[in-house]
N, C-alpha and C positions, 0 to 999 in steps of 0.2 A: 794583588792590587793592580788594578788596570790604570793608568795614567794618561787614557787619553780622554779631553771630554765631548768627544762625541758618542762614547760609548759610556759615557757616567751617566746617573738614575737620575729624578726627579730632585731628590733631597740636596743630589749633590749640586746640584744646577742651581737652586733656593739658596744656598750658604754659599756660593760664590757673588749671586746676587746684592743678600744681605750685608759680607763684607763692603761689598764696591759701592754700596749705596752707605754705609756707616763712613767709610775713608770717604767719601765726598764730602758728608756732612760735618765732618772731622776738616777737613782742609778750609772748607767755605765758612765755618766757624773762626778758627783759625785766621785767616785773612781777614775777616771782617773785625776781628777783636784788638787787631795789628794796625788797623787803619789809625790815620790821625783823624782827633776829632775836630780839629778846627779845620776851617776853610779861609782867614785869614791870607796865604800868601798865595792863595789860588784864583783870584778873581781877577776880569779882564773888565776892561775899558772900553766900551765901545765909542769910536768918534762916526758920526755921521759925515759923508761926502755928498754934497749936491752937486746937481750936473749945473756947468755954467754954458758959454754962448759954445755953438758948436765950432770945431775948427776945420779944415782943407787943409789937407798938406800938399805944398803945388813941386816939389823938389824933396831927391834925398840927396845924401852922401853917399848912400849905400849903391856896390855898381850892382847891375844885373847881368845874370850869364845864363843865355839860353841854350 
């Protein structure tokens, strides 16, 4: 029995496939059946901001170091 798969045949390259696409569908299953079904505490609020007059800032506090 050879153990590496670069040197495995066609069939065996198909049923390693087969597995890895079955556990996919097995896990994504799984998650999806796990979810909560409500969306109750999940929803956001949006508040709207309009822009008001423009401002100039003519001073800061802040020093500057060149």
């Amino acid at each position: 029995m050879n153990h590496s798969i670069y040197s495995a045949d066609r069939s065996t390259h198909l049923k390693i496939v087969v597995v890895a696409l079955v556990a996919g569908i097995l896990v994504a299953g799984f998650s999806i059946s796990t979810r909560n079904g409500s969306d109750e505490g999940y929803t956001q609020a949006a508040r709207v901001m309009k822009a008001g007059k423009p401002v100039a800032v003519t001073s800061s506090a802040n020093s500057l170091v060149r």
